[in-house]
Residue frames as qw, qx, qy, qz and C-alpha x, y, z in Angstrom:
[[0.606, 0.311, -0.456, -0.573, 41.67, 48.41, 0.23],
 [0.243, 0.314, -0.875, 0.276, 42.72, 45.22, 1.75],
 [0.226, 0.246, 0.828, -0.451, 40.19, 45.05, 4.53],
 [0.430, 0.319, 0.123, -0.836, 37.79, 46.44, 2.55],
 [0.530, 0.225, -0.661, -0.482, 38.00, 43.20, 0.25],
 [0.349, -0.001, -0.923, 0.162, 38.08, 40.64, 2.55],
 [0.485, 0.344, 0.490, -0.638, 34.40, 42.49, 4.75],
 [0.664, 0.239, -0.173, -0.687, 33.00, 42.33, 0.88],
 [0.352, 0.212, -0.912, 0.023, 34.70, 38.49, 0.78],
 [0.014, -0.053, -0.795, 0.604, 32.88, 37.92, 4.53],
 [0.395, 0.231, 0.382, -0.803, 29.57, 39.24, 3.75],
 [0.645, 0.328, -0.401, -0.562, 28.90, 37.12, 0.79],
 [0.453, 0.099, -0.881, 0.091, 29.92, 34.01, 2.09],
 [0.098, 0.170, 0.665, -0.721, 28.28, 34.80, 5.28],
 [0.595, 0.224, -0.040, -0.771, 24.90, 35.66, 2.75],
 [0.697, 0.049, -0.634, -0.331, 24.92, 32.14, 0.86],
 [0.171, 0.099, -0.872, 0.447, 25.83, 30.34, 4.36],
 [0.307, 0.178, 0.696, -0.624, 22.40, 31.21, 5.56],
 [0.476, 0.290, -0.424, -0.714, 20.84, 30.92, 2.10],
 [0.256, 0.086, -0.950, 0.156, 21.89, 27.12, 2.91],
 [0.080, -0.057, -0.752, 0.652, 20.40, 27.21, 6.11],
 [0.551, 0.130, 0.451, -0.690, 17.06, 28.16, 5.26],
 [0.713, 0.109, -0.505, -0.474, 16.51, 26.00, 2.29],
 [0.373, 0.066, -0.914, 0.143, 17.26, 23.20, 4.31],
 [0.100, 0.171, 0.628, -0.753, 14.83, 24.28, 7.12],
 [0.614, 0.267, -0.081, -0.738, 11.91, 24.88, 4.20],
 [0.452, 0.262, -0.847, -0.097, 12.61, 21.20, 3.58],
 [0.056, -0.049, -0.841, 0.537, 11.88, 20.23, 6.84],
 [0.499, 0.242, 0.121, -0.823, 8.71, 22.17, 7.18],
 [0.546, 0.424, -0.315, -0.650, 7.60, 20.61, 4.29],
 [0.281, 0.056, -0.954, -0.083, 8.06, 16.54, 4.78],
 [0.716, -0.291, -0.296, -0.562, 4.44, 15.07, 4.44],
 [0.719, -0.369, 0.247, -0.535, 3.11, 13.32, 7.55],
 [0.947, 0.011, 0.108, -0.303, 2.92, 9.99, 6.46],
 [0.863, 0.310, -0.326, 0.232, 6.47, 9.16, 6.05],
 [0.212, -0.636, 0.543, -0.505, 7.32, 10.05, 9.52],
 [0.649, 0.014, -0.759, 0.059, 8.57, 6.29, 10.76],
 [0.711, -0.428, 0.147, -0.538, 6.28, 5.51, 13.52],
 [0.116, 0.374, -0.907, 0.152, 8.81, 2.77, 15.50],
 [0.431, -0.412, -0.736, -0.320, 7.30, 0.10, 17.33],
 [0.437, -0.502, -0.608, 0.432, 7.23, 1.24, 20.94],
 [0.115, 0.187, -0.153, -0.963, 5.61, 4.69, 19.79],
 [0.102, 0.343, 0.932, 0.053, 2.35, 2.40, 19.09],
 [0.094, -0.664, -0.653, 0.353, 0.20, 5.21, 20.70],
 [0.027, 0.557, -0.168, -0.813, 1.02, 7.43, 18.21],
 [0.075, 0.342, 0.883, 0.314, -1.70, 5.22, 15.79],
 [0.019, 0.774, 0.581, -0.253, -4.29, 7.13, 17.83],
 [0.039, 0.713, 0.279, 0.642, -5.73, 10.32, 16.43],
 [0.048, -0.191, 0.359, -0.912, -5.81, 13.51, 18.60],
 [0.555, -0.116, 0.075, -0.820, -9.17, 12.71, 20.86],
 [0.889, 0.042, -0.331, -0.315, -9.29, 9.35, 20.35],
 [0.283, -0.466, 0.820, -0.172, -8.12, 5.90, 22.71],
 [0.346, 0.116, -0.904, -0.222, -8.04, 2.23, 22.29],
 [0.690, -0.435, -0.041, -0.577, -11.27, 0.68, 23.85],
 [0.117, -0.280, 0.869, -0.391, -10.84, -1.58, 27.08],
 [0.741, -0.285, -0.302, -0.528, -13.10, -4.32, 27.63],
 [0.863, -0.234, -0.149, 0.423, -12.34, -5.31, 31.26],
 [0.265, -0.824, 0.383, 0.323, -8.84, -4.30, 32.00],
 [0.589, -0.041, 0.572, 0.569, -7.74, -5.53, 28.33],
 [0.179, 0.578, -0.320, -0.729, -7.10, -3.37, 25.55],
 [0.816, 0.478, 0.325, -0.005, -8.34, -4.03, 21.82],
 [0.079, 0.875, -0.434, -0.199, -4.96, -3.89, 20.53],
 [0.870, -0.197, 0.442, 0.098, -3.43, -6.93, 18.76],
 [0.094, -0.718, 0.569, 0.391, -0.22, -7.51, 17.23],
 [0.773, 0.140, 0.606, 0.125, -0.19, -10.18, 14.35],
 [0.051, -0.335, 0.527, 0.779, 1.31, -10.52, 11.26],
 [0.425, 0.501, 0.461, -0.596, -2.19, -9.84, 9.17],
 [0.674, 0.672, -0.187, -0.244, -1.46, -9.83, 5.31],
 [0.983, -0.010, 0.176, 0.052, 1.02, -12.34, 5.51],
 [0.273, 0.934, -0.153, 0.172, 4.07, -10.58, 4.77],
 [0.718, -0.052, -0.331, 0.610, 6.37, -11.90, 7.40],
 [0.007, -0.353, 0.234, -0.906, 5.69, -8.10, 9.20],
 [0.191, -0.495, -0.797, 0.288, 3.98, -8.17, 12.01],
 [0.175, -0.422, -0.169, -0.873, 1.06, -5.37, 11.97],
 [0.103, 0.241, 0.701, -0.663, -1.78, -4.29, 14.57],
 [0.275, -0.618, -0.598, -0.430, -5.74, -3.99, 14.91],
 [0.129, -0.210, -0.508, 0.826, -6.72, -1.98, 17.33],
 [0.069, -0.684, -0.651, -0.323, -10.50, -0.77, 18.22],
 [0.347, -0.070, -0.232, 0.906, -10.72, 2.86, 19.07],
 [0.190, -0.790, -0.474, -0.340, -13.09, 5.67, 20.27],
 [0.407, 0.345, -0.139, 0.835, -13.58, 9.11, 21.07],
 [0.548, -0.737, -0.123, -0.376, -14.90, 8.98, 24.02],
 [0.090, -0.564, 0.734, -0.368, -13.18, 7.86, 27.47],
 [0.557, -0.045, -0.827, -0.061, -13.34, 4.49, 29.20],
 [0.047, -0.017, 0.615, -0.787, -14.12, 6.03, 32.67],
 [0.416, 0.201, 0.163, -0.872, -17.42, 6.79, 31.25],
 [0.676, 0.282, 0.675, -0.091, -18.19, 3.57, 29.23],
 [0.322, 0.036, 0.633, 0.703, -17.69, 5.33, 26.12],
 [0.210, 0.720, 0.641, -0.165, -21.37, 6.79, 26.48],
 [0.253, 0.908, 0.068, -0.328, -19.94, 10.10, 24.99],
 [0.386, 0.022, 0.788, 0.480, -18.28, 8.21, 22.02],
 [0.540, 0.649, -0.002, -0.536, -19.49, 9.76, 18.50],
 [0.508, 0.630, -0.540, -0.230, -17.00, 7.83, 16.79],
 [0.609, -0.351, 0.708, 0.064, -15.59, 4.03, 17.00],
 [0.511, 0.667, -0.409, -0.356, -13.88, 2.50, 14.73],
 [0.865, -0.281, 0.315, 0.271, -11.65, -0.98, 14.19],
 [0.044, 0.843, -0.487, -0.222, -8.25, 0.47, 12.69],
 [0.957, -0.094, 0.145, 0.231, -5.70, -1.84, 10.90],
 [0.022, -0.922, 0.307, 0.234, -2.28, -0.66, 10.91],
 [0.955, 0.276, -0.111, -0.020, 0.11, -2.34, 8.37],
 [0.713, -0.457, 0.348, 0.401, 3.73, -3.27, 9.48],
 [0.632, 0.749, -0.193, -0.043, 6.55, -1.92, 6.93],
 [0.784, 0.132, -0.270, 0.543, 10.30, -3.33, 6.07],
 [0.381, 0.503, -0.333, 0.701, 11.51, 0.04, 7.76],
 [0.428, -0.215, -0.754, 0.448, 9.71, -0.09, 10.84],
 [0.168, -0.091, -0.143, -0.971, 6.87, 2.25, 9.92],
 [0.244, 0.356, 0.890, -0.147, 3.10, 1.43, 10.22],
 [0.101, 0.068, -0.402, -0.907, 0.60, 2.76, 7.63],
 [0.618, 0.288, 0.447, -0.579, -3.33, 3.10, 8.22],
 [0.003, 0.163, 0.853, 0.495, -4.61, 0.33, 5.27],
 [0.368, -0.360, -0.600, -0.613, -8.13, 0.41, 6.20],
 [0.014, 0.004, 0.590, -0.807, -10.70, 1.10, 8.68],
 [0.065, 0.629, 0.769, 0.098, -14.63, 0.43, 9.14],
 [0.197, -0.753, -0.492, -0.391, -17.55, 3.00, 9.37],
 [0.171, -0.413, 0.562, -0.696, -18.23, 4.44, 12.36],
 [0.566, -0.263, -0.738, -0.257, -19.67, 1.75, 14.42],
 [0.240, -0.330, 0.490, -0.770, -20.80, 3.76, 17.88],
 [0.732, -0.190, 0.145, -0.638, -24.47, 2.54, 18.05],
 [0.892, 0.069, -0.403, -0.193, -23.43, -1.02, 17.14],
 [0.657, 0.005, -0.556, 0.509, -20.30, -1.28, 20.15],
 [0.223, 0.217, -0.431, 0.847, -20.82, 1.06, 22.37],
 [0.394, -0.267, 0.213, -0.853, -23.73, 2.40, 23.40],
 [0.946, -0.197, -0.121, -0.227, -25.98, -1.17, 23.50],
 [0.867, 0.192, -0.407, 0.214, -23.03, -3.03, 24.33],
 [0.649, -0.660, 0.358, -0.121, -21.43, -3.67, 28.38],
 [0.642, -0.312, 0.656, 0.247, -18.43, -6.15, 26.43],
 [0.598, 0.775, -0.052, -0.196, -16.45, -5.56, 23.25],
 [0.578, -0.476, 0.585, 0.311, -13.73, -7.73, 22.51],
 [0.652, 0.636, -0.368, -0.185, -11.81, -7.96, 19.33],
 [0.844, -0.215, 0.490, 0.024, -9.37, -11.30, 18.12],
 [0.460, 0.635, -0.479, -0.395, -7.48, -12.32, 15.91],
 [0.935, -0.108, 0.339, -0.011, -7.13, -16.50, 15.06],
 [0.539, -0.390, 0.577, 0.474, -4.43, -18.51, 13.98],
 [0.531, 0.322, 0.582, 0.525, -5.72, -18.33, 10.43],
 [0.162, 0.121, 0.209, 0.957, -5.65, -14.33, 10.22],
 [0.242, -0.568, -0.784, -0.070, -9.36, -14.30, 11.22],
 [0.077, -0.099, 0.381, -0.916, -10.25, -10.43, 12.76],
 [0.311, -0.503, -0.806, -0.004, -13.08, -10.75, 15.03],
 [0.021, 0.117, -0.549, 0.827, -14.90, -8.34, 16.74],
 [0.292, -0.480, -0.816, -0.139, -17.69, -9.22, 18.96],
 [0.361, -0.293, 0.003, -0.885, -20.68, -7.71, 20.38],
 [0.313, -0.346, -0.861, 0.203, -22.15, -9.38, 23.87],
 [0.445, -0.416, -0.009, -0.793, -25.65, -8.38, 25.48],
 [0.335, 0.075, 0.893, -0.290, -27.84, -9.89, 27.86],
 [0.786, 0.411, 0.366, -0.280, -30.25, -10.68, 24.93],
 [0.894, 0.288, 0.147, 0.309, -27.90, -11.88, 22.00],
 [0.386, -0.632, 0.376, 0.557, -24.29, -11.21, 20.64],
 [0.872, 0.438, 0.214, 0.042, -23.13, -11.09, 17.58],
 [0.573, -0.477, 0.445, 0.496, -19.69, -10.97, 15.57],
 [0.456, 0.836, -0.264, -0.151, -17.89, -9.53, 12.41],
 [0.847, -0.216, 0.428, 0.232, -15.35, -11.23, 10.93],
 [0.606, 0.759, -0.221, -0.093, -12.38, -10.15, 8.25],
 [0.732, -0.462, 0.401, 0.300, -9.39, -10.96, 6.56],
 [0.073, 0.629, -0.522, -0.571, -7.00, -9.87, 4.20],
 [0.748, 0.279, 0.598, -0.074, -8.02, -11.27, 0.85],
 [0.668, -0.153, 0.478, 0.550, -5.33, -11.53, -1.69],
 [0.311, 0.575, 0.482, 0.584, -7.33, -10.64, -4.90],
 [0.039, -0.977, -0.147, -0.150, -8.54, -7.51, -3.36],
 [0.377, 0.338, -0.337, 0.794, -5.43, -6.31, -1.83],
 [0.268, -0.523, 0.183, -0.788, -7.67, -5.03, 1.22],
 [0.097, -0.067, 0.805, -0.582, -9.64, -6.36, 4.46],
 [0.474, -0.204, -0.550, -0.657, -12.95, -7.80, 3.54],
 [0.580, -0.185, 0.459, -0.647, -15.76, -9.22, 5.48],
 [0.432, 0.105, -0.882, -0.155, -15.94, -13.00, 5.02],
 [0.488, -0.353, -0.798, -0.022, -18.79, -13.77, 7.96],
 [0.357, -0.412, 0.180, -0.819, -20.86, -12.98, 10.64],
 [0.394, -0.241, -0.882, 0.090, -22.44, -14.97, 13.24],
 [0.430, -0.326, 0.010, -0.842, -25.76, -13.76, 15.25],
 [0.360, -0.378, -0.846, 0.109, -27.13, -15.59, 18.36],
 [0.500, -0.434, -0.306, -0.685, -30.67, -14.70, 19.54],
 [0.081, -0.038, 0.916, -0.392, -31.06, -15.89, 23.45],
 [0.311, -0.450, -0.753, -0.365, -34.94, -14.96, 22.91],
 [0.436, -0.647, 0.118, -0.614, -37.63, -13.90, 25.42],
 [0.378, -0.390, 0.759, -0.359, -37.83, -16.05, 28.97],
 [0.871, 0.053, 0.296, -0.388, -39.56, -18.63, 26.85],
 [0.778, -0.115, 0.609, 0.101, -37.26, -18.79, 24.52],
 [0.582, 0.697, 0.394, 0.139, -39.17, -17.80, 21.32],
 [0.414, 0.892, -0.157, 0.093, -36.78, -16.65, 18.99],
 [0.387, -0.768, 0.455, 0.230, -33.88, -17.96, 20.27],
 [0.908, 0.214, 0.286, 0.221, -31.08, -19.54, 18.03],
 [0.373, -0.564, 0.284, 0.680, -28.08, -18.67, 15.42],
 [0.493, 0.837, 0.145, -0.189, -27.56, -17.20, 12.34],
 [0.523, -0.485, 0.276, 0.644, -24.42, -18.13, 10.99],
 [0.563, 0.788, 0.044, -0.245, -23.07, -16.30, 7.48],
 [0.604, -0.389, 0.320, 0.617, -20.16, -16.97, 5.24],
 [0.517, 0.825, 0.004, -0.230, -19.72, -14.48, 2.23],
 [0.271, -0.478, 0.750, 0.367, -17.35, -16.38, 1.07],
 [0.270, 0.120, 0.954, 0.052, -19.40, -19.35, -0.04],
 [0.327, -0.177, -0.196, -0.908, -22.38, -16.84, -0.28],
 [0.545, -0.085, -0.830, -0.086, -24.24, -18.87, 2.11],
 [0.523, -0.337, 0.128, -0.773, -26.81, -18.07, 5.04],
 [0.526, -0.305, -0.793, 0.040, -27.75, -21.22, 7.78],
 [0.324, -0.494, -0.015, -0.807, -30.62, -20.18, 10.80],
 [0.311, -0.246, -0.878, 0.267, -31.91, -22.29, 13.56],
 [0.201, 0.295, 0.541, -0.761, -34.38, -19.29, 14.53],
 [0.787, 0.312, -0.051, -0.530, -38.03, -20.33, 13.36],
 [0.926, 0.253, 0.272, -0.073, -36.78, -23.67, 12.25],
 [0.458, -0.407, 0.560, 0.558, -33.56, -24.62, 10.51],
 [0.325, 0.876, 0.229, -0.274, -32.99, -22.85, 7.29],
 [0.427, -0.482, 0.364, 0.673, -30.26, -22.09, 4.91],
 [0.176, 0.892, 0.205, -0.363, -30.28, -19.34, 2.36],
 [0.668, 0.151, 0.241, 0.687, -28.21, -17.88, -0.42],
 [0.149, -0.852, -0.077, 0.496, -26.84, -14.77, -0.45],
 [0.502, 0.673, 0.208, 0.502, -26.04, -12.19, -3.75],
 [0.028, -0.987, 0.156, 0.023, -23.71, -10.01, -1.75],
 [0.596, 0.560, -0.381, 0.430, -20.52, -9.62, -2.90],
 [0.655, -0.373, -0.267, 0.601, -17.31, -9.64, -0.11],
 [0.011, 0.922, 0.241, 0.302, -17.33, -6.19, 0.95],
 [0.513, 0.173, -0.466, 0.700, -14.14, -4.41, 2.42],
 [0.411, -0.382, -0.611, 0.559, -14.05, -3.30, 5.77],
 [0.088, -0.139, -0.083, 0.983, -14.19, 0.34, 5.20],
 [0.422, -0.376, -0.413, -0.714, -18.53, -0.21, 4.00],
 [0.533, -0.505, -0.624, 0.267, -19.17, -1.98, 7.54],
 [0.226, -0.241, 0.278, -0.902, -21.14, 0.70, 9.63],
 [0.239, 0.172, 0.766, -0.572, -24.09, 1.10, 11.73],
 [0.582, 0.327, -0.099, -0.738, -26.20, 1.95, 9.03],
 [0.730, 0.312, -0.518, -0.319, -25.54, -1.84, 7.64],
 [0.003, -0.260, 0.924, -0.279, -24.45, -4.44, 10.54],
 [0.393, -0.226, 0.875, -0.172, -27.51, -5.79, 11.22],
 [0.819, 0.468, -0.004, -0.332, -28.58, -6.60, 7.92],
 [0.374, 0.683, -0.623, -0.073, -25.15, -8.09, 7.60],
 [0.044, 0.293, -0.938, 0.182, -25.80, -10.36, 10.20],
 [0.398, 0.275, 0.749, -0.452, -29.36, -11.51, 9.87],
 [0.566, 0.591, 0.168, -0.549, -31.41, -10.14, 7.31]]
């Protein structure tokens, strides 16, 4: 009678013991993506499956600054799914990424343009993003017939990454005609030209966050 209590004692204690054991494990299973703390030297775990950070040169578009002013230091980082061996020519997708710095030493996607393939990649033999001392993201677009640049920066009232300028230079044909800049600030709402004759314009678009910049709208953003 004796042993026979102490197997029914054993098999019940031995039943909740793994009862334990799998709720905790359905827990696991079950913790959402995004609050998996992405350290800092784990960077490359920003990139989507398929995607890398474009090179222009032997330098990466990857830059570390502290971007919303926070006292955290966060990254930009321009990416596409294509390879660099190949120029990116079999890129469908590029993007500029900002990842925000957290107190626990997480990073969290805030915001991200369009897709901008046709506007960096395919026309384009030199893409270089920046960032200036006054929080300024830059990323530019060089040809051998003109370049031109985007510009954002975190902007308080919105809580997001907006587009605050653009700047468009025209080299022209071998005479010339047409050559000059276009600078913009949608801050000010304010348009100045030097091609055709010096010129300066007002503008009725609103500051637009990063995530409406595509190809379907750069270069009306920086000219038109």
């Amino acid at each position: 009678m004796h042993k026979l209590y102490v197997l029914i004692i054993s098999i019940v204690f031995f039943s909740c013991n793994n009862t334990k054991k799998s709720t905790k494990t359905s827990k696991q299973e079950i913790v959402p993506k995004e609050n998996i703390i992405v350290k800092e030297n784990d960077v490359d775990n920003f990139i989507p499956d398929g995607y890398e950070v474009v090179f222009s040169g032997n330098e990466s578009n990857k830059i570390k600054a502290d971007l919303n002013t926070d006292d955290i230091l966060d990254y930009v980082i321009l990416i596409a799914n294509g390879t660099k061996k190949e120029k990116y020519s079999n890129a469908t997708s590029v993007k500029l990424a900002i990842f925000e710095g957290q107190k626990d030493g997480s990073f969290i996607l805030k915001n991200e343009t369009g897709n901008l393939t046709y506007s960096f990649i395919y026309t384009n033999p030199d893409t270089r993003i920046a960032v200036t001392d006054t929080n300024i993201i830059s990323i530019k677009h060089q040809s051998m017939r003109h370049d031109y640049e985007l510009k954002f920066r975190y902007q308080n009232s919105y809580e997001d990454y907006m587009l605050i300028g653009a700047e468009y230079n025209n080299y022209g044909n071998a005479a010339h005609v047409g050559a000059g800049n276009t600078s913009t600030n949608f801050i000010s709402k304010k348009r100045t030209s030097t091609i055709d004759g010096n010129k300066t314009s007002n503008l009725d678009k609103l500051l637009i966050p990063i995530s409406e910049v595509n190809d379907d709208n750069v270069y009306d953003l920086i000219s038109n």
